[in-house]
CHARMM internal coordinates of N, CA and C (Angstrom, degrees):
IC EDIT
DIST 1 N 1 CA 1.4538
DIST 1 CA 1 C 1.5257
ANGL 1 N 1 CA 1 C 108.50
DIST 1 C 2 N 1.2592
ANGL 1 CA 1 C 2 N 111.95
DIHE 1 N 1 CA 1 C 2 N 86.47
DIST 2 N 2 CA 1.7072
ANGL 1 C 2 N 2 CA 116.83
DIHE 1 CA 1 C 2 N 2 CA -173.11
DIST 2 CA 2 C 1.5745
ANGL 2 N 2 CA 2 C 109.13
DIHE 1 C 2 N 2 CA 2 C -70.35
DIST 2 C 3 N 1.4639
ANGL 2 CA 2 C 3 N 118.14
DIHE 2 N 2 CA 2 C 3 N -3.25
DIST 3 N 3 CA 1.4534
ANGL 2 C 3 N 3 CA 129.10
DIHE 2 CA 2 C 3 N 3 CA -161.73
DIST 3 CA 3 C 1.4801
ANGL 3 N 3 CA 3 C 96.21
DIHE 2 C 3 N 3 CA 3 C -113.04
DIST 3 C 4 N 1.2668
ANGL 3 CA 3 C 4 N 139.85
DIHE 3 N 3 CA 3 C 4 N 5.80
DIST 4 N 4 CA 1.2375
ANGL 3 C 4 N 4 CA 141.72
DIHE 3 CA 3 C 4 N 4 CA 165.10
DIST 4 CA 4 C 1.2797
ANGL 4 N 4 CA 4 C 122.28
DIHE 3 C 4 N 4 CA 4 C -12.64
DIST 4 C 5 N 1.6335
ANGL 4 CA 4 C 5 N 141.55
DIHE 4 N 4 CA 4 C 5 N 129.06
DIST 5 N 5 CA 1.2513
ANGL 4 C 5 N 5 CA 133.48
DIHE 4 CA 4 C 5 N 5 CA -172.64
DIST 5 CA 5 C 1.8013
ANGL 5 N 5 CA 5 C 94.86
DIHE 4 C 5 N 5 CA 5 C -88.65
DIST 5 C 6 N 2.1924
ANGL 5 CA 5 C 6 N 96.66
DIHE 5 N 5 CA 5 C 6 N 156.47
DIST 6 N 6 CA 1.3560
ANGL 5 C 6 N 6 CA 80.95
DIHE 5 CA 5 C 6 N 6 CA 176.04
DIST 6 CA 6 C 1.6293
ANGL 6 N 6 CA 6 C 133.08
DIHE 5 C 6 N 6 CA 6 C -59.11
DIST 6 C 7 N 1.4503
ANGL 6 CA 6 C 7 N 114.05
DIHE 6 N 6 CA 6 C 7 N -30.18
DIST 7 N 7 CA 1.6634
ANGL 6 C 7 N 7 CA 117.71
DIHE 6 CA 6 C 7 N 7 CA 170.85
DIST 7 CA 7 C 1.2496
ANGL 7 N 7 CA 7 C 116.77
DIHE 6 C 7 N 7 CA 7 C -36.83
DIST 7 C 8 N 1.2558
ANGL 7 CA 7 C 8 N 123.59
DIHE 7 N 7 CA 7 C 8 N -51.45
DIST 8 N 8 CA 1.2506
ANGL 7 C 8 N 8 CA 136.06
DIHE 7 CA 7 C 8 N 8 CA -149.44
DIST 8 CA 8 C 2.1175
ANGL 8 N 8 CA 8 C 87.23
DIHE 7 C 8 N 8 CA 8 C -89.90
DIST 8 C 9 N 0.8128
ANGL 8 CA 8 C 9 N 131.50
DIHE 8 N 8 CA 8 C 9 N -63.26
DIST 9 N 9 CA 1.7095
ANGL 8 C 9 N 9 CA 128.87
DIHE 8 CA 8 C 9 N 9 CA -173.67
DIST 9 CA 9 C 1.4388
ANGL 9 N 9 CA 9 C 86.30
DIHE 8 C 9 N 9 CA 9 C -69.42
DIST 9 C 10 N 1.5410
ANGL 9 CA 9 C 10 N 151.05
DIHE 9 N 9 CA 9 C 10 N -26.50
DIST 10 N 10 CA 1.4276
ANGL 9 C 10 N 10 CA 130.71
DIHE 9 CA 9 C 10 N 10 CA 157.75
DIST 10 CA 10 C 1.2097
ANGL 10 N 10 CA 10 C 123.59
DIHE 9 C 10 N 10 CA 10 C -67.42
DIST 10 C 11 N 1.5146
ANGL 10 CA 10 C 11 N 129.11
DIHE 10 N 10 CA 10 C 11 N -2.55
DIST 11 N 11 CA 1.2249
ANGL 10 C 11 N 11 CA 129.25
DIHE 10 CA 10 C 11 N 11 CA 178.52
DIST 11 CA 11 C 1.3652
ANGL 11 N 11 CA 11 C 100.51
DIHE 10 C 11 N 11 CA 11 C -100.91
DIST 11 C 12 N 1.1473
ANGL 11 CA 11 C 12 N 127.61
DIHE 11 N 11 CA 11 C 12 N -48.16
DIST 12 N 12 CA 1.5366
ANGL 11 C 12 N 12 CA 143.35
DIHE 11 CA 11 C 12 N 12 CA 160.37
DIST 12 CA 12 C 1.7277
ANGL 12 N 12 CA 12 C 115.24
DIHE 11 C 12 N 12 CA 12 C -9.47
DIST 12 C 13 N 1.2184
ANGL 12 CA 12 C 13 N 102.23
DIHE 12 N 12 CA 12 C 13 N -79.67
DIST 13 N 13 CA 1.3523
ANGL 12 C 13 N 13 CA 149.26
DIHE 12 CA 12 C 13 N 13 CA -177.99
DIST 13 CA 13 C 2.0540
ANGL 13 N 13 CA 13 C 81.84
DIHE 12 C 13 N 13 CA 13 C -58.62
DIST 13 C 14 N 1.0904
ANGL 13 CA 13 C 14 N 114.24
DIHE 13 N 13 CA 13 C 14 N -83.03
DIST 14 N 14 CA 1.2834
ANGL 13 C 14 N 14 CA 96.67
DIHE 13 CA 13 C 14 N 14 CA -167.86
DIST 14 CA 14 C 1.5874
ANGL 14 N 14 CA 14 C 130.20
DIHE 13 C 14 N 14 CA 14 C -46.08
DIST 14 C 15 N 1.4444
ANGL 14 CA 14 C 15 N 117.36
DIHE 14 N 14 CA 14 C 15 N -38.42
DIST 15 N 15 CA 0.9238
ANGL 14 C 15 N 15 CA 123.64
DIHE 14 CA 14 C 15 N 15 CA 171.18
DIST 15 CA 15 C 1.6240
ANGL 15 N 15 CA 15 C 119.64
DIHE 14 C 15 N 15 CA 15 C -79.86
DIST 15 C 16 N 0.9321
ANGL 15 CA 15 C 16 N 103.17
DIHE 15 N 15 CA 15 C 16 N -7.82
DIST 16 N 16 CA 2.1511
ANGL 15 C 16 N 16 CA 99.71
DIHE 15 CA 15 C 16 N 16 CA 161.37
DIST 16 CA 16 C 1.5398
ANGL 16 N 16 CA 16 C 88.28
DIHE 15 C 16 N 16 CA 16 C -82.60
DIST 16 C 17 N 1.4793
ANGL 16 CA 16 C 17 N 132.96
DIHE 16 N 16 CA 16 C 17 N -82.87
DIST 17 N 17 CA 1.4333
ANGL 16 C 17 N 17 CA 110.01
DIHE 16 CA 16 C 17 N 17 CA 179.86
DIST 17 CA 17 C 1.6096
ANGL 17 N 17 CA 17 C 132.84
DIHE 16 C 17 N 17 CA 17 C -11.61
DIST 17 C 18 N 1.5447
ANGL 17 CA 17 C 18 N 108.90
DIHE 17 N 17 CA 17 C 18 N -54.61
DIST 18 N 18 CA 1.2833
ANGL 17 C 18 N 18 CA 102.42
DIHE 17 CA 17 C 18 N 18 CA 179.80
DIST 18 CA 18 C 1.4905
ANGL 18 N 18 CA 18 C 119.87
DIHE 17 C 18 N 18 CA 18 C -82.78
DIST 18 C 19 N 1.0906
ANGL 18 CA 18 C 19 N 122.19
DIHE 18 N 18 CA 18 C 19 N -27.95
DIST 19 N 19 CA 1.5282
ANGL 18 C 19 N 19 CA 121.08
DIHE 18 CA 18 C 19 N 19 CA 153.44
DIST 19 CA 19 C 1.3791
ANGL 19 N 19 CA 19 C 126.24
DIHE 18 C 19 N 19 CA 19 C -48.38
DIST 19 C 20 N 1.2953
ANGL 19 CA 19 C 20 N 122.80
DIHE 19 N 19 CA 19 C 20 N -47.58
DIST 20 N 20 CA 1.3957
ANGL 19 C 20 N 20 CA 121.10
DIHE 19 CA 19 C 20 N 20 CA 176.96
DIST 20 CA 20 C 1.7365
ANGL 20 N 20 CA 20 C 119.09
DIHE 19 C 20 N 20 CA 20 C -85.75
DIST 20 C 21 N 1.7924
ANGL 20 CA 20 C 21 N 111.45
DIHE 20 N 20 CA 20 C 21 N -15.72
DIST 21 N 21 CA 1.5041
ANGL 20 C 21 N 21 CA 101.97
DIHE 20 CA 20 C 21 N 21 CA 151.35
DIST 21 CA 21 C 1.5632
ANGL 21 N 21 CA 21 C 146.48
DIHE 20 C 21 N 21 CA 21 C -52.83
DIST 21 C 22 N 2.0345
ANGL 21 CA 21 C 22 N 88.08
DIHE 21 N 21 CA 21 C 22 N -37.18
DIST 22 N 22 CA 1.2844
ANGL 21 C 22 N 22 CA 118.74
DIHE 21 CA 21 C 22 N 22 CA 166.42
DIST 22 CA 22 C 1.6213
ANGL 22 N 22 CA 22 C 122.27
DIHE 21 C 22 N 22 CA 22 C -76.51
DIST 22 C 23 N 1.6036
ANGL 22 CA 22 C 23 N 114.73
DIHE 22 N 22 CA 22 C 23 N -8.25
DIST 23 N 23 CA 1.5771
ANGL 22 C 23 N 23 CA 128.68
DIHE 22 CA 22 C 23 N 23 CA 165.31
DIST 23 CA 23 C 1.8724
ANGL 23 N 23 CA 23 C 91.30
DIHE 22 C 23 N 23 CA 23 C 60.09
DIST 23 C 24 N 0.9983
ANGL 23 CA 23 C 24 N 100.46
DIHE 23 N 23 CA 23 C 24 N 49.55
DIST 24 N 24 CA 1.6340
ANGL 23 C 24 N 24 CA 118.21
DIHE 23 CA 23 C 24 N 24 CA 166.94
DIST 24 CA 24 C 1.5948
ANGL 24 N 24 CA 24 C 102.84
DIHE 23 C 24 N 24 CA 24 C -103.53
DIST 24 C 25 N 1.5666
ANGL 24 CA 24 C 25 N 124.91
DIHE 24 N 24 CA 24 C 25 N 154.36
DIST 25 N 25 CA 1.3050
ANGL 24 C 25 N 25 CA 126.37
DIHE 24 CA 24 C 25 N 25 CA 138.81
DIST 25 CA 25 C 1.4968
ANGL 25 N 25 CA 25 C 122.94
DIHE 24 C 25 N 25 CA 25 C -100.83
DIST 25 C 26 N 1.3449
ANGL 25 CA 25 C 26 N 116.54
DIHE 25 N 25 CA 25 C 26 N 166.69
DIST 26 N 26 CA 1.2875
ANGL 25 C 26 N 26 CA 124.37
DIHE 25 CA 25 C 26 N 26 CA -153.56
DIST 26 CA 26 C 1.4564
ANGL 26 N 26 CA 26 C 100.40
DIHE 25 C 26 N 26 CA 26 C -75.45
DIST 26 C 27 N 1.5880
ANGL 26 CA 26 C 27 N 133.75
DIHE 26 N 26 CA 26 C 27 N -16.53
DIST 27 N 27 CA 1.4969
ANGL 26 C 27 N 27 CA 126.45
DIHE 26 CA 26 C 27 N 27 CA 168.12
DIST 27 CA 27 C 1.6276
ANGL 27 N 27 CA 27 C 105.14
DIHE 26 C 27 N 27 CA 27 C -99.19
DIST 27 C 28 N 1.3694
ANGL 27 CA 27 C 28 N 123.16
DIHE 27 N 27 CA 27 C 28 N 8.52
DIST 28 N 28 CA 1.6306
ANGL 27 C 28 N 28 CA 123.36
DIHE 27 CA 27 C 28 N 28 CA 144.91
DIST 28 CA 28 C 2.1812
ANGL 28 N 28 CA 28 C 113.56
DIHE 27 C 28 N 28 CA 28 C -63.07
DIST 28 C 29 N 1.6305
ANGL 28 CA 28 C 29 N 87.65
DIHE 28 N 28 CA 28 C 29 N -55.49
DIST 29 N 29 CA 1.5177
ANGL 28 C 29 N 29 CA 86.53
DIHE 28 CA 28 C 29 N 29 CA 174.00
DIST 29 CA 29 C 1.7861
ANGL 29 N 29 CA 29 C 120.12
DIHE 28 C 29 N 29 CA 29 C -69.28
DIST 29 C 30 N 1.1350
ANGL 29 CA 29 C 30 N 109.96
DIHE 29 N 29 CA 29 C 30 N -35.07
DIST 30 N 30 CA 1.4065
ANGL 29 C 30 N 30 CA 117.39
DIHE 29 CA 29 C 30 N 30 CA -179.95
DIST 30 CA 30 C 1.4316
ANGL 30 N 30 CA 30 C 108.07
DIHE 29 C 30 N 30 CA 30 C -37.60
DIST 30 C 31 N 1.7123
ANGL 30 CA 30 C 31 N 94.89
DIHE 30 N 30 CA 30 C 31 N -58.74
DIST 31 N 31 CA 1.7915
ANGL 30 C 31 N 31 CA 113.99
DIHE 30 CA 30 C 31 N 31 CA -163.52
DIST 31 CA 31 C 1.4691
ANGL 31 N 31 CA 31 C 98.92
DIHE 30 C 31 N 31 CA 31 C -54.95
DIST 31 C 32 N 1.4976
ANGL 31 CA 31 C 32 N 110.55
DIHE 31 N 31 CA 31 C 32 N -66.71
DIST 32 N 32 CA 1.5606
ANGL 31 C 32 N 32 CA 119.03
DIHE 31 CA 31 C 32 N 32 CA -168.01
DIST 32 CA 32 C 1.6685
ANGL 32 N 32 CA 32 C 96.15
DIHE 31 C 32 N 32 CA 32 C -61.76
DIST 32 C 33 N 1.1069
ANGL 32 CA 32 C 33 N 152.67
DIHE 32 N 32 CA 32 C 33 N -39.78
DIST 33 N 33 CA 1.4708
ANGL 32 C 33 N 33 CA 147.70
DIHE 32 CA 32 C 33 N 33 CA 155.41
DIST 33 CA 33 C 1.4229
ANGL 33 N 33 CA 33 C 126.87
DIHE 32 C 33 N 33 CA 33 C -16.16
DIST 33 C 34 N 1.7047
ANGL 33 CA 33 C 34 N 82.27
DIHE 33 N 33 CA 33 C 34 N -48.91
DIST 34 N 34 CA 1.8995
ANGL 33 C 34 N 34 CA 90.17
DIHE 33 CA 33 C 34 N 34 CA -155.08
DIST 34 CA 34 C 1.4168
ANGL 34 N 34 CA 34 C 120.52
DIHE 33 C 34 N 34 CA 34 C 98.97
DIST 34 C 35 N 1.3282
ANGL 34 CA 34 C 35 N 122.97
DIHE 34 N 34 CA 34 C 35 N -1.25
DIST 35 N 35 CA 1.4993
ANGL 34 C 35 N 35 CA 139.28
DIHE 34 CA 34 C 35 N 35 CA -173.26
DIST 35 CA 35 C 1.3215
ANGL 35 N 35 CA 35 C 123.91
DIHE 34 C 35 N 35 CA 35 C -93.17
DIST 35 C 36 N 1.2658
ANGL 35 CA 35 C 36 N 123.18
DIHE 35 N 35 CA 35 C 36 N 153.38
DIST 36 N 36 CA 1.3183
ANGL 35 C 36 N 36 CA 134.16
DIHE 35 CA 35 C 36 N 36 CA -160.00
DIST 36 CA 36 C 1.7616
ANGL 36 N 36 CA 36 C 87.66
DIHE 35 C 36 N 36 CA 36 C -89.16
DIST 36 C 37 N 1.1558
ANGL 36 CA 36 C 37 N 126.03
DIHE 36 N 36 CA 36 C 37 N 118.52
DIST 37 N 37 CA 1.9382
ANGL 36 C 37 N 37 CA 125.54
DIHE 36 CA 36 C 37 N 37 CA -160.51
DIST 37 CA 37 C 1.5993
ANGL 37 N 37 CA 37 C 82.22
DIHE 36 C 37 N 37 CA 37 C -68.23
DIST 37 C 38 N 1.4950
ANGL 37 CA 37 C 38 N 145.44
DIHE 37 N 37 CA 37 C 38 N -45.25
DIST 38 N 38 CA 1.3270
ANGL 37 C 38 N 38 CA 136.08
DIHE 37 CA 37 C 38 N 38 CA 179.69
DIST 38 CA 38 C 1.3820
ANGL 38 N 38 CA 38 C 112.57
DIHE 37 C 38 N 38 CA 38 C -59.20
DIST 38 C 39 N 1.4127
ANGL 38 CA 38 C 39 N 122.88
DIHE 38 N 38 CA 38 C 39 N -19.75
DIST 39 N 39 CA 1.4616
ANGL 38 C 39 N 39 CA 110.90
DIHE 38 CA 38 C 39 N 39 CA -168.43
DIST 39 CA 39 C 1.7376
ANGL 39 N 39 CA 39 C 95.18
DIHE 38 C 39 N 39 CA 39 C -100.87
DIST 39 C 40 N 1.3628
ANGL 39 CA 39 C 40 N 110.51
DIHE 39 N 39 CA 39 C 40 N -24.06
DIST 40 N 40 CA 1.7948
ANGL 39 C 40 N 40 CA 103.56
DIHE 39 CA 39 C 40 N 40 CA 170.41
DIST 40 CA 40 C 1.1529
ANGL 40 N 40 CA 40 C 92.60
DIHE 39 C 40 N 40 CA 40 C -79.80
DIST 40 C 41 N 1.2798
ANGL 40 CA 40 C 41 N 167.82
DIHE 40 N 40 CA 40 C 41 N -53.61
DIST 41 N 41 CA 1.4811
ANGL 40 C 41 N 41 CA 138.58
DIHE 40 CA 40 C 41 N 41 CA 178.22
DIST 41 CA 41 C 1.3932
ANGL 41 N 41 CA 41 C 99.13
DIHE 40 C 41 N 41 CA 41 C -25.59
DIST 41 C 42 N 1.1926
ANGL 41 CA 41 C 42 N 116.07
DIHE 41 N 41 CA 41 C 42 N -105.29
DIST 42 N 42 CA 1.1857
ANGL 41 C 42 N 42 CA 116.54
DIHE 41 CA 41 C 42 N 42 CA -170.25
DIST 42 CA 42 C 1.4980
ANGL 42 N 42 CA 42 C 137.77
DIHE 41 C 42 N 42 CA 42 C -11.97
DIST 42 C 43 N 1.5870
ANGL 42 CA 42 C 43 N 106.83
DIHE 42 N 42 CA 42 C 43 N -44.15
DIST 43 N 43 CA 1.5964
ANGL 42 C 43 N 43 CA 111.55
DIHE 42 CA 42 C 43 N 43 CA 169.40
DIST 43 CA 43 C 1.8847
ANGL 43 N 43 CA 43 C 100.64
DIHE 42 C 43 N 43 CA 43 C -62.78
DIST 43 C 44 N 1.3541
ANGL 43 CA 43 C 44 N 131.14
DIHE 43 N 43 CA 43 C 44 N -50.90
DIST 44 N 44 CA 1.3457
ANGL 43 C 44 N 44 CA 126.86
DIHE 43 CA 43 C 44 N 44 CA 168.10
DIST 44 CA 44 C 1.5536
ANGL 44 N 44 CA 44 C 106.93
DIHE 43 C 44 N 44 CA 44 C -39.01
DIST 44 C 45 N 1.2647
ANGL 44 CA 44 C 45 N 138.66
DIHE 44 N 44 CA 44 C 45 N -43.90
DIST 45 N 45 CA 1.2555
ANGL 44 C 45 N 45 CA 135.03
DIHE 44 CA 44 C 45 N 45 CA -165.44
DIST 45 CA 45 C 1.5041
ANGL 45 N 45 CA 45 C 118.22
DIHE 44 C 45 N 45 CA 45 C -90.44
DIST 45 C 46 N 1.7911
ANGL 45 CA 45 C 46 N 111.34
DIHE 45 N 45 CA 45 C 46 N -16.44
DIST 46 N 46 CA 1.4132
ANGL 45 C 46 N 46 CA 115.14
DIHE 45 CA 45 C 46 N 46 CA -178.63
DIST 46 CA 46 C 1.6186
ANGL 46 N 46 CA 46 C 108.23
DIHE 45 C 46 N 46 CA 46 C 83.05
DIST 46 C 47 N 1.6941
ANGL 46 CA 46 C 47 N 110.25
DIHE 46 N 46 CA 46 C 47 N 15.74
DIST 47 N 47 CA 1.5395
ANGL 46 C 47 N 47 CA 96.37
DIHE 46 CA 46 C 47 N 47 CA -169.10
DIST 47 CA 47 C 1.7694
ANGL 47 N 47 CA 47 C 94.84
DIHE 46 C 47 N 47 CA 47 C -93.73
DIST 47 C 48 N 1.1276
ANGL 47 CA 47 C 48 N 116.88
DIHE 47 N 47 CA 47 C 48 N 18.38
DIST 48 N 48 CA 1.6210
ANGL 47 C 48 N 48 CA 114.72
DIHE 47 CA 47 C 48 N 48 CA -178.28
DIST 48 CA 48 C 1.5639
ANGL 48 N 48 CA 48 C 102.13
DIHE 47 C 48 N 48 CA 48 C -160.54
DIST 48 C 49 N 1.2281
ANGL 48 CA 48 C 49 N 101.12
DIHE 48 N 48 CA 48 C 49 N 154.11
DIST 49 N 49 CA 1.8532
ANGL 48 C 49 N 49 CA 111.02
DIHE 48 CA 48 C 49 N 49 CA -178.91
DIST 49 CA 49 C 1.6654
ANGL 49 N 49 CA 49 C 83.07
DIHE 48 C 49 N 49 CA 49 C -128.63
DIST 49 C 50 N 1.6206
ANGL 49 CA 49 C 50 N 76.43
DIHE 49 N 49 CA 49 C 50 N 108.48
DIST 50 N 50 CA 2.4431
ANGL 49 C 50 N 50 CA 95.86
DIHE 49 CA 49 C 50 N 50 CA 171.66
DIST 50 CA 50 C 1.4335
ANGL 50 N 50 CA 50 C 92.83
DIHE 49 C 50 N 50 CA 50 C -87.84
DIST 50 C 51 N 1.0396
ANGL 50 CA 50 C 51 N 103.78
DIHE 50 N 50 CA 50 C 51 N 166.94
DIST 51 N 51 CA 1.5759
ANGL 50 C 51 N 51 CA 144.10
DIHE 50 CA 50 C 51 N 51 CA -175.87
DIST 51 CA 51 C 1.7063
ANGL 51 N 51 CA 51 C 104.93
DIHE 50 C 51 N 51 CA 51 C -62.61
DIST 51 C 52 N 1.1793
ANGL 51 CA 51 C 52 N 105.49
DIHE 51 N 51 CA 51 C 52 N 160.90
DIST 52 N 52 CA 1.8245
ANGL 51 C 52 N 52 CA 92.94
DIHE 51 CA 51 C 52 N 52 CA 179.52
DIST 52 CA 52 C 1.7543
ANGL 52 N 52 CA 52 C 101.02
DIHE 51 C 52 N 52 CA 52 C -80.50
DIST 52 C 53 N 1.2718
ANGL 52 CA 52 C 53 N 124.78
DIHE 52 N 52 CA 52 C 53 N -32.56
DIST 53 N 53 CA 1.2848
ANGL 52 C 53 N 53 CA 138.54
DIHE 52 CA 52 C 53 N 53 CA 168.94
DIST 53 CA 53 C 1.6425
ANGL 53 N 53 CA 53 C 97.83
DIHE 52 C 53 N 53 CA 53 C -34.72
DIST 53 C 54 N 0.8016
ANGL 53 CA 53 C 54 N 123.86
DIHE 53 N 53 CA 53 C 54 N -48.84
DIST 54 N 54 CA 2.0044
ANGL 53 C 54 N 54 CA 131.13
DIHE 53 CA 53 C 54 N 54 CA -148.46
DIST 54 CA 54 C 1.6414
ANGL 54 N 54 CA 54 C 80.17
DIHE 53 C 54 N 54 CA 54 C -94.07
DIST 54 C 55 N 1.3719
ANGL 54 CA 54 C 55 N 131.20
DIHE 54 N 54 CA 54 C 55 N -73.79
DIST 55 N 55 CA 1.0099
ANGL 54 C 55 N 55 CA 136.92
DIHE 54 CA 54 C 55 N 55 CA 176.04
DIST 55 CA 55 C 1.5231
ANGL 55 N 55 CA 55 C 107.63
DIHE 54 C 55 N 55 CA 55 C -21.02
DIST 55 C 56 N 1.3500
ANGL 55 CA 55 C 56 N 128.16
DIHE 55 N 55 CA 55 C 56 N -84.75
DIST 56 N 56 CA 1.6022
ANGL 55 C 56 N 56 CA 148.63
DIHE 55 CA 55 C 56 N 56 CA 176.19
DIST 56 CA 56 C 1.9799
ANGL 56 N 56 CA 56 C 94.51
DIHE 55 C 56 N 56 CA 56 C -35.00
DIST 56 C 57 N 1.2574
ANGL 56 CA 56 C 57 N 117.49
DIHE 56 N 56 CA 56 C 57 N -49.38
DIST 57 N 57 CA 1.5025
ANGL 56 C 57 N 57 CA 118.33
DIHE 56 CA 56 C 57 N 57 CA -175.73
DIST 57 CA 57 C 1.4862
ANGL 57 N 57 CA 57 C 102.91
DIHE 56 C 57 N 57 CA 57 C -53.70
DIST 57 C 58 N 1.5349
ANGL 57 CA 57 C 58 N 96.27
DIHE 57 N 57 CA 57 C 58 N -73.22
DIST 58 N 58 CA 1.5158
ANGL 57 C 58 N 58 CA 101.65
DIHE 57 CA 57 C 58 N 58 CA 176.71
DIST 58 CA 58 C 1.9361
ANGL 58 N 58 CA 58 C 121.90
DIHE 57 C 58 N 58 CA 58 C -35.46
DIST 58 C 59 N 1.0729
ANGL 58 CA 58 C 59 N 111.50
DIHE 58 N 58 CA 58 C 59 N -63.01
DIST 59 N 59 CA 1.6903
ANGL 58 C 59 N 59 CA 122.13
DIHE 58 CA 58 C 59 N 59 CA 167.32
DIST 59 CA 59 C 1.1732
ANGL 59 N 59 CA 59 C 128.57
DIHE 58 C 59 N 59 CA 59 C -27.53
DIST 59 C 60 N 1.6732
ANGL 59 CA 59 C 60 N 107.52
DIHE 59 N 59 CA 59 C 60 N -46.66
DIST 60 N 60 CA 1.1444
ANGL 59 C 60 N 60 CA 122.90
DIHE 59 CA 59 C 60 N 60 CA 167.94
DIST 60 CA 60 C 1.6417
ANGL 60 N 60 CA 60 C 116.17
DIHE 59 C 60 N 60 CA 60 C -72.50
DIST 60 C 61 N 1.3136
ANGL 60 CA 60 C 61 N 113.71
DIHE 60 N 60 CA 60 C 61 N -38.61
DIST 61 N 61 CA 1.4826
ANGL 60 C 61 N 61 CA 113.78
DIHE 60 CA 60 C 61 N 61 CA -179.59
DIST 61 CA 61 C 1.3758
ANGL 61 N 61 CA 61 C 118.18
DIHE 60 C 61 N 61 CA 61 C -61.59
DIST 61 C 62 N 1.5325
ANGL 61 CA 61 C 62 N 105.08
DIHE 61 N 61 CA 61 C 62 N -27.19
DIST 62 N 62 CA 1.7149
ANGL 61 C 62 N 62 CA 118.58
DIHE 61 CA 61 C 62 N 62 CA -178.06
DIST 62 CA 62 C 1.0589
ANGL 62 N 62 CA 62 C 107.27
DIHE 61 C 62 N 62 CA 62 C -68.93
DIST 62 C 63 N 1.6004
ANGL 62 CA 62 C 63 N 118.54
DIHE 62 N 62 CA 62 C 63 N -53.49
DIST 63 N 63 CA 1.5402
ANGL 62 C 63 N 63 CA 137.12
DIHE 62 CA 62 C 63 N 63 CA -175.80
DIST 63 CA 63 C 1.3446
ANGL 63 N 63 CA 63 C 94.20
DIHE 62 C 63 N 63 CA 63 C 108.84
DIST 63 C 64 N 1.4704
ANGL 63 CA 63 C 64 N 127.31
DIHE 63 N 63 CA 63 C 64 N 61.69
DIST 64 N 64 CA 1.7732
ANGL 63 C 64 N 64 CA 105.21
DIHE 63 CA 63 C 64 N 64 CA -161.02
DIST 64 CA 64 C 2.3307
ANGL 64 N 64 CA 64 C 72.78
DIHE 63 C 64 N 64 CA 64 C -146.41
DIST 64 C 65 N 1.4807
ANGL 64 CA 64 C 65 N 87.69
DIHE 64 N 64 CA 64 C 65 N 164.76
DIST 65 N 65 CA 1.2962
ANGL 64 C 65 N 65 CA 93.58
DIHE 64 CA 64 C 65 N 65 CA 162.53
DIST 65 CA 65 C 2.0319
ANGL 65 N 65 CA 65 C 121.39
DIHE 64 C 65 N 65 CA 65 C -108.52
DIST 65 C 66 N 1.0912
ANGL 65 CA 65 C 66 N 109.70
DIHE 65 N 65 CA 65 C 66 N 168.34
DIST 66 N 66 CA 1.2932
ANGL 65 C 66 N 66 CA 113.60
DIHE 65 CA 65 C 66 N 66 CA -158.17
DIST 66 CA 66 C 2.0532
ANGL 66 N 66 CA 66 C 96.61
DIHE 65 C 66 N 66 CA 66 C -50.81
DIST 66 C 67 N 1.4775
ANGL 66 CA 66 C 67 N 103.46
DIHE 66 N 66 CA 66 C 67 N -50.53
DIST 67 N 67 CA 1.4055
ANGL 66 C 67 N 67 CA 105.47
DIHE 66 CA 66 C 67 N 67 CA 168.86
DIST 67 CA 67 C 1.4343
ANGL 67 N 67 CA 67 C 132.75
DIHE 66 C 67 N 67 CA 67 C -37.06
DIST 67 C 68 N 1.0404
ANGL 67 CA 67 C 68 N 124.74
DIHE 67 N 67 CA 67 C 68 N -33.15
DIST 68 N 68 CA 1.1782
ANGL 67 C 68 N 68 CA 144.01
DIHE 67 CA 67 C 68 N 68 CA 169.05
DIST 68 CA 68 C 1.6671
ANGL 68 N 68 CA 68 C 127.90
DIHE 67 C 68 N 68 CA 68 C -68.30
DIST 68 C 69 N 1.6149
ANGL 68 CA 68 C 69 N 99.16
DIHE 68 N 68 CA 68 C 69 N -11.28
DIST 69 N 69 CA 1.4998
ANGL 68 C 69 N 69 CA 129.16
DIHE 68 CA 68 C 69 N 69 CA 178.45
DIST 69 CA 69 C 1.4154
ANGL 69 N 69 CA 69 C 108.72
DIHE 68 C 69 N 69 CA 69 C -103.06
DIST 69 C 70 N 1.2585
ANGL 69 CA 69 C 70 N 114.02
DIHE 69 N 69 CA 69 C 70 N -74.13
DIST 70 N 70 CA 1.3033
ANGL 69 C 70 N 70 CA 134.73
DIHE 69 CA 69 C 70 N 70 CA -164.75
DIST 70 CA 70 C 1.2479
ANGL 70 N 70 CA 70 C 105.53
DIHE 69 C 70 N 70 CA 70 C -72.85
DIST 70 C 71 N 1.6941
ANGL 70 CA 70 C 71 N 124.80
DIHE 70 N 70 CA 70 C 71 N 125.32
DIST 71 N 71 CA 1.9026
ANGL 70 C 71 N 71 CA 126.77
DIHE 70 CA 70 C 71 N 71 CA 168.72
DIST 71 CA 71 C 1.4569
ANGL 71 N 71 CA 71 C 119.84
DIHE 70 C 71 N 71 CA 71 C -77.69
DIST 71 C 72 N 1.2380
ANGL 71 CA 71 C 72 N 105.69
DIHE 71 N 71 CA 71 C 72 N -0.64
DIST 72 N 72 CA 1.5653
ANGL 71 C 72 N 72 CA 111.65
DIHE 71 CA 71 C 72 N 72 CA 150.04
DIST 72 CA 72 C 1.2243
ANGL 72 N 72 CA 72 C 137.95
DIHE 71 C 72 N 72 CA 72 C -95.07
END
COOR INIT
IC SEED 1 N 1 CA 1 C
IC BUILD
C-alpha cells in the first residue's frame, strides 16, 4: 500500500523503534505475537492496517502499552 495514511506509517515507524530499543527482531515479535514474521514486516512498513486484536498481540509482545503505539 504505497498510499499509506500518515497514522498508519506513524504507527509503523513507532513500532520498529520499539523493537529495536528492545534489540528484538521483527520474527522475535511475530513469534511472541502470533504473527506471520512476513505479515509483521509489513505492519513496520505501513503496507497493511492489522486489526486492533494484532495490534494488542503485538503490544503485549513488546511489553509496551497501546499508548506507547498509537500518536493519539
Amino acid at each position: 500500500m504505497a498510499d499509506a495514511d500518515g497514522t498508519t506509517r506513524k504507527i509503523g515507524k513507532k513500532l520498529k523503534e520499539l523493537r529495536l530499543s528492545k534489540s528484538m527482531t521483527q520474527a522475535d515479535i511475530a513469534a511472541k505475537a502470533k504473527l506471520n514474521v512476513n505479515y509483521y514486516a509489513k505492519i513496520e512498513r505501513a503496507d497493511v492496517k492489522p486489526s486492533i486484536e494484532a495490534y494488542e498481540r503485538i503490544a503485549r509482545a513488546l511489553k509496551v502499552t497501546a499508548s506507547d503505539i498509537f500518536p493519539f
